[in-house]
ZAMARGU-4260 file (C-alpha; in steps of 0.2 Angstrom, whole numbers, plus 5000, padded with zeros to 4 digits):
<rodrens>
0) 5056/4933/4864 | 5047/4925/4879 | 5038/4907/4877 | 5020/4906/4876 | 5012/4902/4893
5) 4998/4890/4892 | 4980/4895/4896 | 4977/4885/4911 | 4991/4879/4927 | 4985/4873/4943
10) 4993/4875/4961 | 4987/4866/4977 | 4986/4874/4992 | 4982/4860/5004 | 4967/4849/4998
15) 4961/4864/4988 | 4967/4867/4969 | 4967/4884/4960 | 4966/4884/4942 | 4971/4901/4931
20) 4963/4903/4917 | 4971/4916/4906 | 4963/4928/4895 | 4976/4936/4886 | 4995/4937/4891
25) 5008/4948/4883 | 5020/4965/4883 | 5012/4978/4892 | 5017/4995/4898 | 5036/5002/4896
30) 5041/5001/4913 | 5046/5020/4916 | 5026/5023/4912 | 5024/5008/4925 | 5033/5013/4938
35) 5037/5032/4942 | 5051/5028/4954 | 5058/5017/4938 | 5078/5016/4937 | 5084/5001/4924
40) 5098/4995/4936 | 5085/4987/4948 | 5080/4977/4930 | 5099/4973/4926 | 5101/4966/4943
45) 5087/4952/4945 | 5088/4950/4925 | 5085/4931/4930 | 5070/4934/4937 | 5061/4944/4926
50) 5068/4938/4908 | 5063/4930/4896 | 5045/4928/4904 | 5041/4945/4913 | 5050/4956/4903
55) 5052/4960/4884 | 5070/4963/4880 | 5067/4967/4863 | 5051/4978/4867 | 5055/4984/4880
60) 5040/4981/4888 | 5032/4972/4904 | 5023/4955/4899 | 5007/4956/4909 | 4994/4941/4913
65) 4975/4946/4913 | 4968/4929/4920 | 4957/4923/4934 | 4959/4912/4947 | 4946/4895/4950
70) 4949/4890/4968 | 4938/4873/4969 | 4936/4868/4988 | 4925/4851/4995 | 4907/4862/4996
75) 4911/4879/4983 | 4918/4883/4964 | 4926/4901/4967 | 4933/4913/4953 | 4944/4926/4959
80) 4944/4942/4949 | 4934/4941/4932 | 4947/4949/4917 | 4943/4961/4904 | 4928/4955/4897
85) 4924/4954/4880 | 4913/4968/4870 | 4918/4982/4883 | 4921/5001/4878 | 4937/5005/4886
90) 4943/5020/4874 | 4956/5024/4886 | 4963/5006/4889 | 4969/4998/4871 | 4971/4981/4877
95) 4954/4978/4884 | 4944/4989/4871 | 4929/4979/4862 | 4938/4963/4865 | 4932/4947/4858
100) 4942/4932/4867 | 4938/4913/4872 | 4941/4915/4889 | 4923/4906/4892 | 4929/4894/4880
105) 4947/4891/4889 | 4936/4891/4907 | 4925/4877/4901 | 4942/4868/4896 | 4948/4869/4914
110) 4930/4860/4919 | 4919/4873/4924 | 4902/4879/4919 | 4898/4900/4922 | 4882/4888/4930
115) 4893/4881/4943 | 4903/4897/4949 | 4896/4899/4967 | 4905/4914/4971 | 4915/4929/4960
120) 4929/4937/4971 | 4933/4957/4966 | 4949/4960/4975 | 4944/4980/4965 | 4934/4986/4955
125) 4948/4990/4940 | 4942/4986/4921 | 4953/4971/4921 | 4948/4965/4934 | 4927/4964/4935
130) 4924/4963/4914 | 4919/4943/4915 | 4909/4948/4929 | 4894/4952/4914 | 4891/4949/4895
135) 4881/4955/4882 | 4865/4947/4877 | 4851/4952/4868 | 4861/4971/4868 | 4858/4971/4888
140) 4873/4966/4902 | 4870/4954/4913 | 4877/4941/4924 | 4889/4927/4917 | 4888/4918/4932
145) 4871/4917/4937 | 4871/4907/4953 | 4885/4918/4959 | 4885/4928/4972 | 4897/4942/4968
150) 4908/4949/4982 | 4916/4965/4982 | 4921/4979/4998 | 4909/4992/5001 | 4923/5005/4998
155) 4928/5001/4980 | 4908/5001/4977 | 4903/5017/4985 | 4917/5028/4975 | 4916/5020/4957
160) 4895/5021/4959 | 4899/5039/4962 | 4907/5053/4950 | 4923/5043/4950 | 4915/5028/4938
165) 4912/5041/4923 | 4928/5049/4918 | 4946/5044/4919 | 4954/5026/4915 | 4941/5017/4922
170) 4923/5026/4915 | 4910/5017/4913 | 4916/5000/4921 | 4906/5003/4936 | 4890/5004/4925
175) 4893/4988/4913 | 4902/4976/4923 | 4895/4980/4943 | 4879/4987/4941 | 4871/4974/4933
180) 4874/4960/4945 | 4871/4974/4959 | 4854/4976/4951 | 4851/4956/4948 | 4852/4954/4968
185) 4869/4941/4967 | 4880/4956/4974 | 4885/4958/4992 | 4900/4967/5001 | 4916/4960/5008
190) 4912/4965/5025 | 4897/4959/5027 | 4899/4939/5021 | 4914/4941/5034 | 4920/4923/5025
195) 4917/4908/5013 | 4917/4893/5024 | 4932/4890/5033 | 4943/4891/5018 | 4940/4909/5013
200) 4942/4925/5023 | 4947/4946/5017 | 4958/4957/5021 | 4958/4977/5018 | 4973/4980/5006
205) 4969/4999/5001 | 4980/5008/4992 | 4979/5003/4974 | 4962/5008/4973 | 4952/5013/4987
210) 4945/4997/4995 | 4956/4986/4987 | 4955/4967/4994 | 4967/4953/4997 | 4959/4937/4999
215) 4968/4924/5008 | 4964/4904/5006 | 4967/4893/5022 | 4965/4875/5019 | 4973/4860/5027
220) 4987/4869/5035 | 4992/4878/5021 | 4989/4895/5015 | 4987/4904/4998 | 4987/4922/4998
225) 4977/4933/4982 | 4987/4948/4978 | 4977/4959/4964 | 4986/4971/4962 | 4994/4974/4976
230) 5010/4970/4965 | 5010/4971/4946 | 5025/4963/4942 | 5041/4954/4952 | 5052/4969/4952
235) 5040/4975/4966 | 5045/4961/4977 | 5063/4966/4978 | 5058/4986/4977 | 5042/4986/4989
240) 5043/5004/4988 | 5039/5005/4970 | 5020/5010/4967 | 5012/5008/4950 | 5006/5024/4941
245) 4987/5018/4945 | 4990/5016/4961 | 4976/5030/4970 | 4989/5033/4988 | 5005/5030/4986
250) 5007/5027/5009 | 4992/5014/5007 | 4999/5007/4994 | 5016/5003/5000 | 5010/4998/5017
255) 4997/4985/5011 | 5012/4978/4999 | 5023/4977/5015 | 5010/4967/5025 | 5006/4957/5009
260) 5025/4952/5008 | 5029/4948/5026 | 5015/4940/5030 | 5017/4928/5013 | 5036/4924/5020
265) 5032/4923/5037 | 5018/4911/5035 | 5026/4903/5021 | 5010/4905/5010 | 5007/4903/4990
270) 5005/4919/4982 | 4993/4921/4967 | 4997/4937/4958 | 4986/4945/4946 | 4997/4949/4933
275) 5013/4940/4937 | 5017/4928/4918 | 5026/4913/4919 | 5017/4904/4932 | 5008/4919/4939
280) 5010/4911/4957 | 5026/4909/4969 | 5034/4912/4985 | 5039/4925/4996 | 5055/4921/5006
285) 5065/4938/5017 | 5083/4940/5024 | 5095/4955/5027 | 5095/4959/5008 | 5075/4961/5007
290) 5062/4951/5001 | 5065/4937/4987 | 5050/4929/4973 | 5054/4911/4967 | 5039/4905/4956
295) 5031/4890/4960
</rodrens>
């Protein structure tokens, strides 16, 4: 069985930390539901790597991390993706249905107030990914973070406000997790704020979900690069061309995954996945064989 990971581990990318701050972590999906392309040797091979903190022998299942990332620079407090969210009708998606976790709790014990967020990062606009972004009060959804400017690209916010963000997987997020800071005045679009600082600066990564982001962290010559989903789990490191089975265009998907990995081994950069366990962060290094994950 795989060791509990604790709800909090900081990196460093230069002079700037990044905190994640879990909200739950545990087996997930069977991997031939996963991954289409799926074949059990690839598992056999790098059992090293994915076992006993990425994959559940006895299950059979993928462990998955829902956390957020707190990047803390000299002038901004950042939280990248915002989790599941507590008291959210996901019918369709178990794990995150009327949930009722401490993950405010668990943010305050890495030193941060939802006060003092200055900015909340949507690399998509998935339900695990946006739920913190709001909470019940007073049986209306509004902003947890009420000095934050929430950024998101204009892509992922044009097809979930449209027919896409009521049926399917992902109904009804748009409408309890978007909206309301939409409506509040504290959203604006990827393209627009260009970058945070000098620190902070987007890239289009679609393919996963139509305007999926990756957000890339520059600070005292080194780099950190933000994955979302991108990559689900290690495996997809050593076999880029496997897509998940959420994944929207398979070509996107796989390109934007290629560019991720090269350019995290050529620039030598810390990778913060979005549902990696263990330390949810590593390193991307390429040769003759293909691309390698150490975690950091």
């Amino acid at each position: 069985m795989p060791m509990p990971m604790p709800n909090h581990n900081t990196h460093h990318v230069g002079t700037v930390s990044v905190t994640r701050v879990t909200e739950q972590c545990g087996p997930g999906f069977a991997p031939e539901f996963l991954f289409p392309d799926w074949d059990p040797a690839v598992l056999a091979a790098h059992h090293d790597l994915m076992i006993p903190h990425c994959y559940d022998a006895e299950e059979r299942r993928f462990i998955a991390s829902i956390h957020s990332w707190v990047i803390r620079t000299r002038h901004h407090t950042i939280l990248v993706d915002g989790c599941a969210g507590n008291h959210k009708w996901r019918p369709d998606l178990p794990r995150f249905h009327q949930l009722d976790t401490p993950f405010l709790a668990r943010l305050a014990e890495a030193g941060v107030r939802p006060e003092a967020v200055d900015f909340v990062l949507c690399t998509h606009l998935h339900a695990d990914h946006v739920g913190w972004n709001t909470q019940l009060r007073d049986g209306r959804w509004v902003p947890t973070f009420p000095n934050a400017t929430y950024v998101f690209s204009r892509a992922e916010r044009d097809h979930w406000e449209g027919a896409a963000g009521h049926s399917g997987f992902n109904a009804g997020v748009f409408t309890d997790s978007v909206l309301p800071v939409i409506e509040a005045g504290q959203a604006t679009l990827a393209e627009e704020i260009g970058a945070i600082g000098d620190e902070i600066h987007f890239h289009p990564t679609p393919g996963h979900s139509v305007g999926h982001i990756a957000i890339e962290l520059s600070a005292g010559g080194a780099l950190g690069l933000f994955s979302g989903d991108i990559m689900h789990q290690p495996l997809q490191v050593v076999r880029p061309d496997w897509n998940s089975r959420f994944c929207e265009d398979a070509r996107q998907a796989c390109a934007s995954r290629r560019w991720l990995l090269e350019s995290a081994a050529e620039r030598q950069a810390t990778v913060f996945t979005a549902h990696f366990a263990a330390s949810s962060a590593g390193t991307v290094t390429s040769g003759a064989a293909g691309f390698h994950w150490t975690f950091a």
